[in-house]
N, C-alpha and C positions, 0 to 999 in steps of 0.2 A: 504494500500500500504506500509507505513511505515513495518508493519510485514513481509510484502511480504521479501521486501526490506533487513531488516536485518537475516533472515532466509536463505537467499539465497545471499547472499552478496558476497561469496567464490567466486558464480558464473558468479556475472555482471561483465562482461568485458571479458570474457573468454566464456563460455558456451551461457551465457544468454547476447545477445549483442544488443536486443533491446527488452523495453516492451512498447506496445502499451495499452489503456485505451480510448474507447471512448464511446460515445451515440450511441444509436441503433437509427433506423428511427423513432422511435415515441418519442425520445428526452429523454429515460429513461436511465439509468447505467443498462445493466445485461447482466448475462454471462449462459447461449450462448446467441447469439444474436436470438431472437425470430422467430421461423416459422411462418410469418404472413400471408403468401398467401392460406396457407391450413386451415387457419382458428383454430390451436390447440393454438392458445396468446391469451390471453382477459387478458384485463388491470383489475386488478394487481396482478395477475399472477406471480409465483416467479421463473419460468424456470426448469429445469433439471438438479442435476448434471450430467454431461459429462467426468467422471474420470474413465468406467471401460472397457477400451480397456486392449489388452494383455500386452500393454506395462506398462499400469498402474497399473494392478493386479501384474504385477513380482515387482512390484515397493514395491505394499504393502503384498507382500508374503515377502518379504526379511526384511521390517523394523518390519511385526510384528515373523517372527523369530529372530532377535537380538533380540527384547526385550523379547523375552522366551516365547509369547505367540501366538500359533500355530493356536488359534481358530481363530486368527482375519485375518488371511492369504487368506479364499475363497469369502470374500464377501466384497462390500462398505456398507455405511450405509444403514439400513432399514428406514421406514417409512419417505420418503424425497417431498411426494407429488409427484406432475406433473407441466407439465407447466400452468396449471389455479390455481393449489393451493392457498391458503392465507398465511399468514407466521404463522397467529394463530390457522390452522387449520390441521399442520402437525407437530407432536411430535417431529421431528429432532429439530426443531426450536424454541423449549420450555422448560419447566426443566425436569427434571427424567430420569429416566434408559432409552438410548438411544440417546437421545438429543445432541447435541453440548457439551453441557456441561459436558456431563458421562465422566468416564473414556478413551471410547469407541470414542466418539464425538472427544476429543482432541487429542488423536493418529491418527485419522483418518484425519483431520485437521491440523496435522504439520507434 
């Protein structure tokens, strides 16, 4: 939260005029909050990013054209699992080309 926080700070109070933060019904933190009726959550499961609607993708078509680089403009990241994944069993979430950590990882992440 704190990065949340200072990242976007320009915005609280202005833009961004309330953030909510709470527990899903089975007492866990995660975002999104789990489809559990359909049966696609079993515990522990690390969810789905939820970041590639239209308004999102113009979001990161624009910041990776300022930064010069064009390729990173038609997609989110790769290999991010599903909602049953493990955190140790999807490469976003571990080291090397790709990962959180790439180059790739932290553009896509601030």
């Amino acid at each position: 939260m704190s990065s949340f926080a200072k990242k976007f700070e320009f915005l609280i109070g202005t833009v961004i005029e309330e953030i909510s933060v709470g527990l899903g019904p089975s007492g866990e933190l995660k975002s999104p909050a789990h489809p559990f009726g359909d049966g696609r959550w079993k515990f522990p499961g690390i969810g789905e990013f939820q970041c590639c609607d239209k308004y999102m993708m113009g979001d990161l078509k624009m910041a990776a054209r300022k930064e010069g680089k064009p390729q990173r403009e038609e997609k989110g990241p790769q290999k991010t699992g599903c909602y049953n994944s493990l955190p140790s069993e999807v490469p976003f979430f571990g080291e090397g080309e790709g990962s959180f950590l790439s180059d790739y990882g932290c553009f896509f992440l601030v």
